[in-house]
Structures are given as C-alpha cells and as structure tokens.
DSSP file (Angstrom, degrees, kcal/mol; ACC not computed):
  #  RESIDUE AA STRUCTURE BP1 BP2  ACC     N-H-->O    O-->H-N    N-H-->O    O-->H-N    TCO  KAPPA ALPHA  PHI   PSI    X-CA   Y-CA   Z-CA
    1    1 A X              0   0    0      0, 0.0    34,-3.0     0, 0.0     2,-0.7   0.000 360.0 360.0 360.0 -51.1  -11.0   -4.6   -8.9
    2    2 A X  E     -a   35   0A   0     32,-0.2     2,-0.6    34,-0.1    34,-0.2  -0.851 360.0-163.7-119.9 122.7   -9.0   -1.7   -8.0
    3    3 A X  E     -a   36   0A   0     32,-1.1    34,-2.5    -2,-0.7     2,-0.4  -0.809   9.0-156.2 -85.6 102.6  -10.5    1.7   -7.2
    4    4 A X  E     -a   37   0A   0     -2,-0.6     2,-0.4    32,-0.2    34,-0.2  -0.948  11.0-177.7-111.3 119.6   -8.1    5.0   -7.1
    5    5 A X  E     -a   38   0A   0     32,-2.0    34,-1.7    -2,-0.4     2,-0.6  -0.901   6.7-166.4-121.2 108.6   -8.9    7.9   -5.3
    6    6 A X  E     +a   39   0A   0     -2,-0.4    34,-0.1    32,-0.2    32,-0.1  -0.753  11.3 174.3 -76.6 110.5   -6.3   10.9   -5.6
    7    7 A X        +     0   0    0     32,-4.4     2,-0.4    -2,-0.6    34,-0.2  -0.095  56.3  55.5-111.1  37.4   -7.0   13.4   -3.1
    8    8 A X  S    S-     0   0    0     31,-0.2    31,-0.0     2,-0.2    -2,-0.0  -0.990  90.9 -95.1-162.4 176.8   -3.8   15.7   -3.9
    9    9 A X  S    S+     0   0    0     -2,-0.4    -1,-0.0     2,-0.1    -3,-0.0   0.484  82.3 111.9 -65.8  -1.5   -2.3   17.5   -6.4
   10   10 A X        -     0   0    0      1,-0.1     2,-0.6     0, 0.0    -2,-0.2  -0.102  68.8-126.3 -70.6 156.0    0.1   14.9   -7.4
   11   11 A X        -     0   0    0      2,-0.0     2,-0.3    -5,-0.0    -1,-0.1  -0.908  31.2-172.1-112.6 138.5   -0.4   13.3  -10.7
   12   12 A X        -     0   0    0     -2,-0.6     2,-0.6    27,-0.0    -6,-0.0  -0.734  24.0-131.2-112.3 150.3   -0.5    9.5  -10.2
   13   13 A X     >  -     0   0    0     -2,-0.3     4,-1.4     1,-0.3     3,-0.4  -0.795  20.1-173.9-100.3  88.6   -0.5    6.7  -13.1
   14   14 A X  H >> S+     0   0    0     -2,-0.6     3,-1.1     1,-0.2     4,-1.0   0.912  83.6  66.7 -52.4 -56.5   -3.6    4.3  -12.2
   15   15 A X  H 3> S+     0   0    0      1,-0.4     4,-7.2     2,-0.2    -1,-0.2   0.634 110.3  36.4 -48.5 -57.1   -2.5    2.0  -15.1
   16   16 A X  H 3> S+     0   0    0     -3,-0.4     4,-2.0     2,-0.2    -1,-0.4   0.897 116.3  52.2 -46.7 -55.2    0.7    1.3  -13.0
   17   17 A X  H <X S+     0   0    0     -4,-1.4     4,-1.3    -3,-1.1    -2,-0.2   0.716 114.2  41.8 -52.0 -38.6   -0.9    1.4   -9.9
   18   18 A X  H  X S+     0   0    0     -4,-1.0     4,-1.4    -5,-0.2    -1,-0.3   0.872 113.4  52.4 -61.8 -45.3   -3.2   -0.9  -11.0
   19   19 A X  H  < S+     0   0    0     -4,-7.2     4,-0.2    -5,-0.3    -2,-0.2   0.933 110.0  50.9 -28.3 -65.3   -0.6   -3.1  -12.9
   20   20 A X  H >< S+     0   0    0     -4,-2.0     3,-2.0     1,-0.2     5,-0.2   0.885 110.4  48.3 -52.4 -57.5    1.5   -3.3   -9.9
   21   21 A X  H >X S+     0   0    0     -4,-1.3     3,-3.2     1,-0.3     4,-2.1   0.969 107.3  49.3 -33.6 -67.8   -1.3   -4.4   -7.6
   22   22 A X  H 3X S+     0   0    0     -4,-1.4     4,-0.9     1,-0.4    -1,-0.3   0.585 107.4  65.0 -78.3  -7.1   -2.9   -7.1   -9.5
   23   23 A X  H <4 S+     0   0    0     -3,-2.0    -1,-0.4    -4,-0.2    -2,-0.2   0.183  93.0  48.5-118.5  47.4    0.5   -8.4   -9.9
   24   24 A X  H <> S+     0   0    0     -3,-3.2     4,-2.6     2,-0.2     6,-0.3   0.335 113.2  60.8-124.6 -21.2    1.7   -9.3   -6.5
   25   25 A X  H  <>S+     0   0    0     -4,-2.1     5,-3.6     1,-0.2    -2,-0.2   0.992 104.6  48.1 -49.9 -60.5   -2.1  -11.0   -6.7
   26   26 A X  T ><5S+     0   0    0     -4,-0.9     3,-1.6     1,-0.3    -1,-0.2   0.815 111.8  45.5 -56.7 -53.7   -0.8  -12.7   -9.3
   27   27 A X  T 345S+     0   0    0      1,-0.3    -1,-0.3     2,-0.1    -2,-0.2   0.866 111.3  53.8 -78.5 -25.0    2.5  -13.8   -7.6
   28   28 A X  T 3<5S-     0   0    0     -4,-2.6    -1,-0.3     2,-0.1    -2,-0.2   0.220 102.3-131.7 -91.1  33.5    0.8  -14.7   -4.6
   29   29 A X  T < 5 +     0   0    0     -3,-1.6     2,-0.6     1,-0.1    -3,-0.2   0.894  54.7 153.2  47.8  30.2   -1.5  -16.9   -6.4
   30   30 A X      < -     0   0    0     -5,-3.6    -1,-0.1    -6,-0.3     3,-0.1  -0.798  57.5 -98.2-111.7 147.0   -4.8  -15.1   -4.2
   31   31 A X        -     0   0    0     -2,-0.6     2,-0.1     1,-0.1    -1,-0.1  -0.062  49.2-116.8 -37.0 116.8   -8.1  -14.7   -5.2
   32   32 A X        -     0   0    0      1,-0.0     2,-0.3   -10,-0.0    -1,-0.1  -0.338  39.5-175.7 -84.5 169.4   -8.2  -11.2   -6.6
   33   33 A X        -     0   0    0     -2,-0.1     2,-0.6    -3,-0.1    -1,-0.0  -0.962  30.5 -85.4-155.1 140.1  -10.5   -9.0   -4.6
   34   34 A X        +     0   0    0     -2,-0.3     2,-0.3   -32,-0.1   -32,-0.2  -0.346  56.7 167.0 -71.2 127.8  -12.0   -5.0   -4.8
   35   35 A X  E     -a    2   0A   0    -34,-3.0   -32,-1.1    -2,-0.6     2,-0.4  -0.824  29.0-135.3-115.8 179.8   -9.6   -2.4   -3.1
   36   36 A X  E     -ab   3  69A   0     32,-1.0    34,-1.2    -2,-0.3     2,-0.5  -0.992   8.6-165.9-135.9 125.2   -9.2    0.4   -2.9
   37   37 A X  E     +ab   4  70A   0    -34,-2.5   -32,-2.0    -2,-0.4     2,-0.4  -0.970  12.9 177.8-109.8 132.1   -6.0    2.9   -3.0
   38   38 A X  E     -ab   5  71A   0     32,-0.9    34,-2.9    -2,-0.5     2,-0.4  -0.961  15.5-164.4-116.2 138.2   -6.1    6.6   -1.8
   39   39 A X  E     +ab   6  72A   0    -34,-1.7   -32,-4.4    -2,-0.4    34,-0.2  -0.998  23.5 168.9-128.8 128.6   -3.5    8.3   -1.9
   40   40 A X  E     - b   0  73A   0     32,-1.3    34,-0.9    -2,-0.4     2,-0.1  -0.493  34.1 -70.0-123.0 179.1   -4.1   11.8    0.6
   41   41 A X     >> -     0   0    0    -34,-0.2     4,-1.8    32,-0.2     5,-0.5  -0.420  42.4 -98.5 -67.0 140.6   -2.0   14.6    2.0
   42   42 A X  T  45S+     0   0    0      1,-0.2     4,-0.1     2,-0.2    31,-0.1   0.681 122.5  50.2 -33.0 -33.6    0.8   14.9    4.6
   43   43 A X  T  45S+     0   0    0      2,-0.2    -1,-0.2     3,-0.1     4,-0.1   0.908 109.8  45.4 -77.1 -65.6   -2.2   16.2    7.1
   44   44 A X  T >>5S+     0   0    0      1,-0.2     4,-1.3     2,-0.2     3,-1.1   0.894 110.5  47.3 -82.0 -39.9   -4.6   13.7    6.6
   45   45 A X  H 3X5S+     0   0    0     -4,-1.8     4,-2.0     1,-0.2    -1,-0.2   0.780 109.0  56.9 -52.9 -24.4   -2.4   10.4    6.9
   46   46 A X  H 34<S+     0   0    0     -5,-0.5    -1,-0.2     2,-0.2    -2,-0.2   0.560 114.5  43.3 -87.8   4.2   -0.8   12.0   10.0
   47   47 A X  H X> S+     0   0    0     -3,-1.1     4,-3.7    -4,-0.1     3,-3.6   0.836 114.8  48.0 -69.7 -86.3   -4.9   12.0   11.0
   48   48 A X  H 3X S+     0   0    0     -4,-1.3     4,-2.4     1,-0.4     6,-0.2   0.593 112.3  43.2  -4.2 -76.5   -5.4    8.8    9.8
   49   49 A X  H 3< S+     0   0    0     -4,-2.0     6,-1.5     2,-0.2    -1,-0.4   0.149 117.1  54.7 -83.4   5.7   -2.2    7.0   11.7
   50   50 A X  H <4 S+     0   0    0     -3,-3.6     4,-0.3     4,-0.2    -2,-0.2   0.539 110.7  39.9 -80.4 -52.9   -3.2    9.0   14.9
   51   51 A X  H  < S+     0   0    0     -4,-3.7    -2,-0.2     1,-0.2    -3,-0.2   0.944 129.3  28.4 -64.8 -36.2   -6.6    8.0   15.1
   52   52 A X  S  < S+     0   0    0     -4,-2.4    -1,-0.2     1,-0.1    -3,-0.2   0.287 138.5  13.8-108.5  15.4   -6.0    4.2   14.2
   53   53 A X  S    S-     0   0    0     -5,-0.2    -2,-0.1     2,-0.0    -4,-0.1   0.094  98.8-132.9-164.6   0.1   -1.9    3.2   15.4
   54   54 A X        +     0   0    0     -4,-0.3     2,-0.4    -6,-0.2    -4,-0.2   0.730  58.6 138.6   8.5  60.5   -1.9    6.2   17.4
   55   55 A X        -     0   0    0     -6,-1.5     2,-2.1     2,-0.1    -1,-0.2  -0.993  53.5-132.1-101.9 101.3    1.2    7.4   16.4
   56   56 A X        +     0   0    0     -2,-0.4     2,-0.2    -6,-0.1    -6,-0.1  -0.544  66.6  64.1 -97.7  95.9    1.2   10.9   15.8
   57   57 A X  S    S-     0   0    0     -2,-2.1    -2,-0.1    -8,-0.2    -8,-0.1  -0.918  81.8 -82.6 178.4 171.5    2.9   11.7   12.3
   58   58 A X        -     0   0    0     -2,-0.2     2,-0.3   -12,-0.1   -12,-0.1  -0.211  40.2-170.8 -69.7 165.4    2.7   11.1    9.2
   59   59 A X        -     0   0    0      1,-0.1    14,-0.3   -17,-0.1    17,-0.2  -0.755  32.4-118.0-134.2-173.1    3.8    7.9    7.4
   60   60 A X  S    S+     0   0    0     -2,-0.3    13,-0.7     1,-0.3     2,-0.6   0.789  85.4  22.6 -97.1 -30.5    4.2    6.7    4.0
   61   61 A X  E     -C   72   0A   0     11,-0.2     2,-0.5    15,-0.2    -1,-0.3  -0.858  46.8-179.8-127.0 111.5    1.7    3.9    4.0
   62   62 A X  E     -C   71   0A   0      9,-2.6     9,-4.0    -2,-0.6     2,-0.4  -0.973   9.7-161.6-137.5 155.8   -1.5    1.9    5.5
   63   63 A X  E     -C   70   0A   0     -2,-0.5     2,-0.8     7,-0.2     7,-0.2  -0.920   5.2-158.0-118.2 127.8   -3.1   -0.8    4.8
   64   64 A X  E >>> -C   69   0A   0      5,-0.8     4,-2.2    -2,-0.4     5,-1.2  -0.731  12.4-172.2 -94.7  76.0   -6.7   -1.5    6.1
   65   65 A X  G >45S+     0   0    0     -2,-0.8     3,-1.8     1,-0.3     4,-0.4   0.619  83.3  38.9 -22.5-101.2   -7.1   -5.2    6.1
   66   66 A X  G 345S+     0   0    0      1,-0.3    -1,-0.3     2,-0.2    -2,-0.1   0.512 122.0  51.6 -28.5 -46.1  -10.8   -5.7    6.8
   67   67 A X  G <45S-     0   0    0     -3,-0.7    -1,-0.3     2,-0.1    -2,-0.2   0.678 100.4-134.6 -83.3 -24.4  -11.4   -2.5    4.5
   68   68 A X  T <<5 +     0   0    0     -4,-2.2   -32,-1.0    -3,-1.8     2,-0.3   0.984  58.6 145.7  66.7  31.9   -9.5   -3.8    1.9
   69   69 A X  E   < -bC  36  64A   0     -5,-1.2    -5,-0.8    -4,-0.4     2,-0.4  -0.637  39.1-165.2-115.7 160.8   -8.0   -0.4    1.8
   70   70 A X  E     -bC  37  63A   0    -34,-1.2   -32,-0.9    -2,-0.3     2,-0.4  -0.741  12.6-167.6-161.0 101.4   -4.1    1.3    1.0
   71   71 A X  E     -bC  38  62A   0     -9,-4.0    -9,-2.6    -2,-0.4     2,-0.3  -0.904  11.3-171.3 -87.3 107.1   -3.8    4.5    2.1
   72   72 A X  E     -bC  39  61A   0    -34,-2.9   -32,-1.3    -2,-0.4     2,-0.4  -0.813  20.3-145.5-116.8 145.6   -0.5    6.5    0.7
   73   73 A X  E     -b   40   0A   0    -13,-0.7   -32,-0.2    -2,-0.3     3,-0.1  -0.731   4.0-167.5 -66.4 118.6    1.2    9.3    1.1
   74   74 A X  S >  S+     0   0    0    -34,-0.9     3,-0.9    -2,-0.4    -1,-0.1   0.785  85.9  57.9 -91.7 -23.2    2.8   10.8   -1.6
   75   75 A X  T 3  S+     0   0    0      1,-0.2    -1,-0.2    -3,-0.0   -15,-0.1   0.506 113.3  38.6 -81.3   4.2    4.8   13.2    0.1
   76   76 A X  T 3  S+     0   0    0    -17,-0.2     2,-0.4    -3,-0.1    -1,-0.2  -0.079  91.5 102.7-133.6  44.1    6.6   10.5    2.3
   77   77 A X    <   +     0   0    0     -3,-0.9     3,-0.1     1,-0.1    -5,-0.0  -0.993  41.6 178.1-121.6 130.3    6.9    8.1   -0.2
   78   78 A X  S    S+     0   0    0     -2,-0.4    -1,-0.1     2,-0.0    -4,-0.0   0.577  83.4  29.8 -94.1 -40.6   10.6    7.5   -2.1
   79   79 A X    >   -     0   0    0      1,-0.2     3,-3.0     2,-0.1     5,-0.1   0.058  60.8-167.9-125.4  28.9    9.2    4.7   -4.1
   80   80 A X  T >> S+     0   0    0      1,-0.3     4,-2.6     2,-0.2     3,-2.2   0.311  89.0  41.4 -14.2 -66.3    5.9    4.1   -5.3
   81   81 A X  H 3> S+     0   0    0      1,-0.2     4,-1.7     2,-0.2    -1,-0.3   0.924 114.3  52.5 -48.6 -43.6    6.0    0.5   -6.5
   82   82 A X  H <> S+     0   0    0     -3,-3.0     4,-0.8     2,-0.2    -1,-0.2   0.634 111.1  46.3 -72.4  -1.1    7.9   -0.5   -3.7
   83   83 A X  H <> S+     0   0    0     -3,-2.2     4,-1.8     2,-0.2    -2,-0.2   0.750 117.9  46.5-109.0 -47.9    5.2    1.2   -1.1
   84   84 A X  H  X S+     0   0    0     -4,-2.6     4,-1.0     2,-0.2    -2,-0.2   0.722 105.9  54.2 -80.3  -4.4    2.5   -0.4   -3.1
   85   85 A X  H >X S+     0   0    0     -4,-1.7     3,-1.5    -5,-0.3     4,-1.0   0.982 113.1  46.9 -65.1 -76.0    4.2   -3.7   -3.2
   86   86 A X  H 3X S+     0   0    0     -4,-0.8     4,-1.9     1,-0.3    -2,-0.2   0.745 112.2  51.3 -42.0 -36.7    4.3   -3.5    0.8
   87   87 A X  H 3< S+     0   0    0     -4,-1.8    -1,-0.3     1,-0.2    -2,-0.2   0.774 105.2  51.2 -90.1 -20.9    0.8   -2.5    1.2
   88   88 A X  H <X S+     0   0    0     -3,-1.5     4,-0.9    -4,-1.0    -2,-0.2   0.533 105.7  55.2 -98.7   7.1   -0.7   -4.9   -0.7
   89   89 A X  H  X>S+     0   0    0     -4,-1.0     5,-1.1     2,-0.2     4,-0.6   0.697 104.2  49.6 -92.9 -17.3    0.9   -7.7    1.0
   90   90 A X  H  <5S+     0   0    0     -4,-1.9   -25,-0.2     2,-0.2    -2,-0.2   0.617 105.1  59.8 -82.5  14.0   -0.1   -6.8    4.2
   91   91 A X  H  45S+     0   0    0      1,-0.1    -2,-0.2    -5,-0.1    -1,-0.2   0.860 110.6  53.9 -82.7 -51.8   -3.9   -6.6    2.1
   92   92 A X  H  <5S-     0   0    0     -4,-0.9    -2,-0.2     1,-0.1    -1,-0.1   0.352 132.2 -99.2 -45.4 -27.5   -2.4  -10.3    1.8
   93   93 A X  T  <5S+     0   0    0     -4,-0.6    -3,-0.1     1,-0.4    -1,-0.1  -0.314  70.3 145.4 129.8 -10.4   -1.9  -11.1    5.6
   94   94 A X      < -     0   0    0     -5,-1.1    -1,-0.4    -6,-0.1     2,-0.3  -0.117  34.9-160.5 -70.0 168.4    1.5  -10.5    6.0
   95   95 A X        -     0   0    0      1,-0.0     8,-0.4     0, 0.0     4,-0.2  -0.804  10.3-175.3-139.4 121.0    3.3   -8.9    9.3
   96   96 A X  S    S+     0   0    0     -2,-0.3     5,-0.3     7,-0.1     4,-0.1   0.355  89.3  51.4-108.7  -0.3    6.4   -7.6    8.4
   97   97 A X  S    S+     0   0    0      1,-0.2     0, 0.0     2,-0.1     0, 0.0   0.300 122.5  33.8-113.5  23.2    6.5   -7.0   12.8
   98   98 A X  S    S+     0   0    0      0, 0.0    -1,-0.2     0, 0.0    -2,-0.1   0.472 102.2  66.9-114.5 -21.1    5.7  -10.2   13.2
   99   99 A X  S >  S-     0   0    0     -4,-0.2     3,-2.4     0, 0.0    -2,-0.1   0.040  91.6-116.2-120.2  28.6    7.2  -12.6   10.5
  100  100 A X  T 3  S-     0   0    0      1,-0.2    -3,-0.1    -4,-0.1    -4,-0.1   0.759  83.6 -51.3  54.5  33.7   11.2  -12.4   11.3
  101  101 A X  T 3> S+     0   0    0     -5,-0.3     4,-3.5    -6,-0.1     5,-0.3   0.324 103.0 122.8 109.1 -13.0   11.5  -10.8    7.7
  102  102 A X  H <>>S+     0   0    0     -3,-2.4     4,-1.7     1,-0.2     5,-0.5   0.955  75.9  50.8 -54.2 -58.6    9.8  -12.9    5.3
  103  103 A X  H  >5S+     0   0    0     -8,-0.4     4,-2.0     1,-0.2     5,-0.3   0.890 114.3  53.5 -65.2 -18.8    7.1  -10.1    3.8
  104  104 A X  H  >>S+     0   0    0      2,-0.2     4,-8.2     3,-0.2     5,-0.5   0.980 109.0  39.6 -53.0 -71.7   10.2   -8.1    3.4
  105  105 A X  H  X5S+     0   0    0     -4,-3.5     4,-4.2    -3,-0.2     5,-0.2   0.962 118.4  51.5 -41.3 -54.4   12.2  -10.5    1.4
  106  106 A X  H  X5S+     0   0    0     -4,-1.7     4,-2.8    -5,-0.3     5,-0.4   0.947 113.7  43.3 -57.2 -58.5    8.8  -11.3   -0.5
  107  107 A X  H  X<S+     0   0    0     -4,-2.0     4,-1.6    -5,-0.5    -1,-0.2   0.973 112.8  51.7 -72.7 -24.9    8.2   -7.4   -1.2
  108  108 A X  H  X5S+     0   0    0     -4,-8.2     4,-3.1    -5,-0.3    -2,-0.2   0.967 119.5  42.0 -78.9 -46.7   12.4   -6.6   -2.3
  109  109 A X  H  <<S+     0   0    0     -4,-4.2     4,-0.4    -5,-0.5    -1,-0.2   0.742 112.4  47.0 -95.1  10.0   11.9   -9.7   -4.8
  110  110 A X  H  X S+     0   0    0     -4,-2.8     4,-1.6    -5,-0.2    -1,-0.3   0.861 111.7  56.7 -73.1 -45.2    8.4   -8.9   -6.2
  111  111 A X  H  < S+     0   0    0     -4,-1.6    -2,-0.2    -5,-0.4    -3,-0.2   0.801 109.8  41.1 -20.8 -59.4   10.1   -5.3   -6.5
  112  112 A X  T  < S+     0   0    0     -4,-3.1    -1,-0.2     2,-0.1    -2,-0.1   0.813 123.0  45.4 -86.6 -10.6   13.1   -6.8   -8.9
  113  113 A X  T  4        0   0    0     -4,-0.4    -2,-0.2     1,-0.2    -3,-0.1   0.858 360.0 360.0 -70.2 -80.8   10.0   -9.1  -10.8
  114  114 A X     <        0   0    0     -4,-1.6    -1,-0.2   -91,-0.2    -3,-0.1   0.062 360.0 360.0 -38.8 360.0    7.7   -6.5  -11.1
C-alpha cells in the first residue's frame, strides 16, 4: 500500500512512515489506496515545486493528488509525522488554502492521536 523511495542520505524508518500513513487512513475512515512517498534532496524539491506551483525554492512537502504521490524534503522538514500527517490529507482532498482551517485542525489532532 505504501511504497518508500529514499533518494538521500538520510536514514528514514518506513515502519513509521508507513504506520503514520495508514493511520490517518484509518481516522479518516477512507478506502486505503497505493502511494507512494519520496523523500529527495534540497535541489530536487526546489525542481519539483518550480516546475509544478512555480515557486522557485525549496519546500518541505508535496502532495500529488492524481499521482497518489508525497514528496518530502528532509532538509526542510522540523517534524516528520507532522509533514506526513499534512501530506496525506491533502492525498485525502483537503485544502488547507481553501478550507478556513479545518485540514489544519484535523492534522494538529491526528498529530496528538497518532
């Protein structure tokens, strides 16, 4: 169901990453589904977030709906769980620059379940 590709030197825990995922599935009651997480380099997200939001720099997170994708940064990241909480609810539909605050609210109290 979830598919990790580490493309930097960082050492990553799937077990968590997968845990964490599959349980914001689990709180939002949705139909679980394949993804995918990569997690890439300062360089390549600041590609990445040119070419597709065309913002050039790097971020800590995207999420590729359609792709079913979550692409992270580790070097701009404070908080893993709380970056993969956020990225798989907008894999969920949520907006957080659309929805007056709910996916926020939703990701801080999946954050203290989780």
């Amino acid at each position: 169901m979830v598919e990790i590709n580490n493309l930097t030197s960082y050492e990553i825990n799937e077990t968590e990453v997968k845990t964490i995922i599959l349980e914001v599935f689990r709180l939002e009651k949705a139909k679980k589904e394949e993804i995918s997480v990569a997690f890439v380099d300062r360089n390549k997200i600041k590609e990445i977030n040119r070419k597709y939001r065309n913002i050039d720099a790097p971020t800590d997170v995207l999420t590729f709906v359609e792709e079913k994708e979550i692409i992270i940064c580790p070097d701009e990241i404070d908080d893993l769980k709380r970056v993969l909480i956020h990225g798989t609810l907008h894999l969920l539909g949520y907006d957080h620059e659309k929805d007056q605050g709910e996916m926020i609210k939703k990701q801080e109290k999946y954050f203290s379940l989780i």
